[in-house]
C-alpha positions as CSV (number, residue, x, y, z in Angstrom):
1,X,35.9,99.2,108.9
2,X,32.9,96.9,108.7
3,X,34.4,94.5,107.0
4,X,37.5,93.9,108.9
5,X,35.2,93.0,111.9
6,X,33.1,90.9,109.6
7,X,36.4,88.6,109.0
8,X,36.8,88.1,112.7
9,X,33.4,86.6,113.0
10,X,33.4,82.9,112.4
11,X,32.1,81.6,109.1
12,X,29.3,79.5,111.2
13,X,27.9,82.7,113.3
14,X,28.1,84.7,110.1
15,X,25.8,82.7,108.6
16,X,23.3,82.2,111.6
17,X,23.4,86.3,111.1
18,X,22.5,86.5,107.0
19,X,19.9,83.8,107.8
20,X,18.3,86.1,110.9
21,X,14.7,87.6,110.1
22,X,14.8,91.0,111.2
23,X,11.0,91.0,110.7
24,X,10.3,89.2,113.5
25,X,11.2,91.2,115.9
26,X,8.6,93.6,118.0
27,X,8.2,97.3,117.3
28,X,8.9,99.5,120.1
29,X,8.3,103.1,120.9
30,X,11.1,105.0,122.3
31,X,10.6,107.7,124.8
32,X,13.1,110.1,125.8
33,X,12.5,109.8,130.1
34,X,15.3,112.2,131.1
35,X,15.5,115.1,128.6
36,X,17.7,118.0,129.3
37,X,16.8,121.0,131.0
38,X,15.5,123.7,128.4
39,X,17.6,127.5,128.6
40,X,14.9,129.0,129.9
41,X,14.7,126.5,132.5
42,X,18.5,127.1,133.3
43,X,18.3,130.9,133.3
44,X,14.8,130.3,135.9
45,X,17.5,128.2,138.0
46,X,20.3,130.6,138.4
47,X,17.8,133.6,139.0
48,X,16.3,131.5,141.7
49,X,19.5,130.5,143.5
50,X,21.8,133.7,143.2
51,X,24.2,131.6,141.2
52,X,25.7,134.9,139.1
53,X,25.6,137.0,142.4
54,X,27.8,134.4,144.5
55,X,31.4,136.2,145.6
56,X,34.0,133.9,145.1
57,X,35.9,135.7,147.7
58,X,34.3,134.1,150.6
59,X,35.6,130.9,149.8
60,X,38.6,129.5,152.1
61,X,41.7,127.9,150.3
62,X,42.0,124.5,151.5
63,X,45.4,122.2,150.7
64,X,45.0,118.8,149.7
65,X,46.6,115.7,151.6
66,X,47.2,112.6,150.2
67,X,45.7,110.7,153.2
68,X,47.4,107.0,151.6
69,X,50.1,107.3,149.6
70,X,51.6,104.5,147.3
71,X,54.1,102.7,148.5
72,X,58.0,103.6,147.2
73,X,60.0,101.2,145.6
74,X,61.9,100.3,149.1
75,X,59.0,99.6,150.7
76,X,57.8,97.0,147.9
77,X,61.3,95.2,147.8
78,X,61.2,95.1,151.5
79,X,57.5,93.6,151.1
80,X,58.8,91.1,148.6
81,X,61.6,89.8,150.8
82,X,59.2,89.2,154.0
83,X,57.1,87.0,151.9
């Protein structure tokens, strides 16, 4: 898979790339800054809050509307022929 998008890549730029001195470049340090939570930091969190002891049952239903439909294809023709 490499190679087929090595042939896409003009003959000039793939030249500038062989010819590029990776050397050069500065060393970094990377440092994970938002690690994920640990499990006992996620077990601590639902203890906390009740999570496992919420009933389900004192939830409403609620019904979705679609507050702006698309428009049907007569409306679009109709739209068409105004313009």
């Amino acid at each position: 898979m490499a190679d087929d998008k090595r042939k896409s890549i003009p003959p000039s730029l793939d030249q500038e790339i062989g010819k590029f001195d990776s050397t050069k470049l500065n060393k970094t340090e990377v440092v994970e800054k938002n690690s994920l939570p640990s499990v006992e930091a996620i077990a601590q969190e639902k203890t906390i809050q009740n999570i496992e002891a919420f009933d389900k049952g004192q939830l409403r239903p609620t019904k979705t509307e679609e507050k702006n439909p698309l428009p049907d294809a007569a409306t679009i023709d109709q739209e068409k022929k105004g313009k």
